[in-house]
C-alpha positions in Angstrom: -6.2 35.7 -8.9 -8.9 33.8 -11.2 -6.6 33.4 -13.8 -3.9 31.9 -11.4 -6.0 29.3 -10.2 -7.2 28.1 -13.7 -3.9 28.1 -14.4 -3.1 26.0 -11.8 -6.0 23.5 -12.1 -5.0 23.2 -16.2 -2.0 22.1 -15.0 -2.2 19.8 -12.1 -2.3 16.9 -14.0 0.4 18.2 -16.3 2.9 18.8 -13.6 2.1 15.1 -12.2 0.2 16.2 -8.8 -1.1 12.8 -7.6 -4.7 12.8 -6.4 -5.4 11.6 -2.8 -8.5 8.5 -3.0 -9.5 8.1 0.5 -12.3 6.6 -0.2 -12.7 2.5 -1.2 -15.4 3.8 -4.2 -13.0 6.3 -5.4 -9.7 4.2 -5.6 -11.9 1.6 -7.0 -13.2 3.9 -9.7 -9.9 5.0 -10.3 -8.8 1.4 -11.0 -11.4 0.2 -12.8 -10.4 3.6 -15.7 -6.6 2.4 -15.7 -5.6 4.8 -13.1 -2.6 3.7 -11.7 -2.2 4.1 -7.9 0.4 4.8 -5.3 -0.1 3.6 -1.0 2.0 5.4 1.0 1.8 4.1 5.0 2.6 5.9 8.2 2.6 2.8 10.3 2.5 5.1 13.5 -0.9 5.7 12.8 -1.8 2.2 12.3 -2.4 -1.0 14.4 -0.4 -2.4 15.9 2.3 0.8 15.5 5.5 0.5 14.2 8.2 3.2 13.5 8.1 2.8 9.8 7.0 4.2 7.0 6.7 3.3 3.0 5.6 3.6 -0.3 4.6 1.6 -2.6 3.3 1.2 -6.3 1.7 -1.8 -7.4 2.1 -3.6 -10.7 -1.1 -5.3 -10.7 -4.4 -4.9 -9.0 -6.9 -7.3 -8.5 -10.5 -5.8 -8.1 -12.3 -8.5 -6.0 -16.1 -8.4 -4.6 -15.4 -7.3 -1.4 -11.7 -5.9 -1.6 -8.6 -4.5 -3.8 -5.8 -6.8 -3.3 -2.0 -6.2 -4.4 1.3 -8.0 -3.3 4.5 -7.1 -3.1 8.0 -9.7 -2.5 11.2 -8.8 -2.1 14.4 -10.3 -1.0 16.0 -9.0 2.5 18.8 -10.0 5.1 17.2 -7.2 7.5 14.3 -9.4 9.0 14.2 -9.0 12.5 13.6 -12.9 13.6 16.3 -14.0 10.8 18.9 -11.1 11.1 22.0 -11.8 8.5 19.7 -14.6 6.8 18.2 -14.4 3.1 14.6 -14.4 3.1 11.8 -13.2 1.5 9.3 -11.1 2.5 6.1 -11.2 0.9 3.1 -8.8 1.9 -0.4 -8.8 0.6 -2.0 -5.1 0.4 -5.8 -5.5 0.6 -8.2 -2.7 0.7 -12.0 -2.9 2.2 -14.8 -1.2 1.4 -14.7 0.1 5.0 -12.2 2.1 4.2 -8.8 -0.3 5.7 -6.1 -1.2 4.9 -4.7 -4.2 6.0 -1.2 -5.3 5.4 -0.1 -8.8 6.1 3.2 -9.9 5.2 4.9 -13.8 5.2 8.5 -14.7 5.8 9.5 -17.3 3.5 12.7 -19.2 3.0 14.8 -18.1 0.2 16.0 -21.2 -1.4 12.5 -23.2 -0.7 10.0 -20.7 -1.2 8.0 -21.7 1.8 7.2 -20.4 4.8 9.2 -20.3 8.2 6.9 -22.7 10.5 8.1 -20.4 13.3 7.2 -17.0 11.3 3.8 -16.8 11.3 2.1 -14.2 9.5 1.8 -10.8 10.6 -0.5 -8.2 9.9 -1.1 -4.1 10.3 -4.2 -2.4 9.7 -4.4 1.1 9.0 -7.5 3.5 8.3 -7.3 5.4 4.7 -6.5 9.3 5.2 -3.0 10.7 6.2 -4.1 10.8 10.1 -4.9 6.9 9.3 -2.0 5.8 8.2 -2.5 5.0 4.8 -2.8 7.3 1.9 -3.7 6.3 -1.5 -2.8 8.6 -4.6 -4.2 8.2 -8.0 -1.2 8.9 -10.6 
């Protein structure tokens, strides 16, 4: 049985078993070595809920003095205030060091780049830990 499980912890990393941060320190440690991470949100668990849930891996990572911070854009005709309509959605990931996550995404017109006067920005804030909402793995 010993041998088993040092074969399995030799290789973990090998196979490409992702290892949960649930902890601000630990994701920013992570970071700070090059680690690249993954979020992956159960907005169910989060406030206010929503039926949805996600992944996402970001590009790049700013390590700030009191927060991670991330974005992500991406084109969409599935907005639910501009059904049918191109727009982009752009949502800004930032992580505290009371272990949130808070998501806040913009609607912005397609062709202009700015944002819909009438879409104001919305936000979801989810606690990091699977039963939070928001896991972080460390690839």
């Amino acid at each position: 049985m010993k041998k088993y499980l040092l074969l399995l912890a030799i290789s973990a990393p090998v196979l490409g078993v992702a290892a949960p941060l649930n902890q601000y320190a630990d994701i920013d440690n992570a970071l700070l070595h090059g680690k690249e991470i993954v979020v992956v949100t159960n907005l169910n668990h989060c406030t206010p809920q929503l039926p949805i849930s996600a992944s996402y891996k970001p590009k790049a990572v700013m390590l700030l003095k009191d927060r991670i911070s991330f974005s992500s854009s991406h084109l969409t005709v599935n907005n639910p205030k501009h059904k049918g309509e191109a727009v982009i959605e752009n949502t800004t990931y930032n992580i505290t060091k009371d272990n949130k996550l808070t998501l806040t995404t913009v609607v912005l017109n397609a062709q202009s780049y700015q944002p819909y006067s009438q879409s104001k920005p919305f936000s979801v804030t989810c606690h990091l830990g699977k039963e939070g909402g928001a896991s972080i793995y460390q690839l």
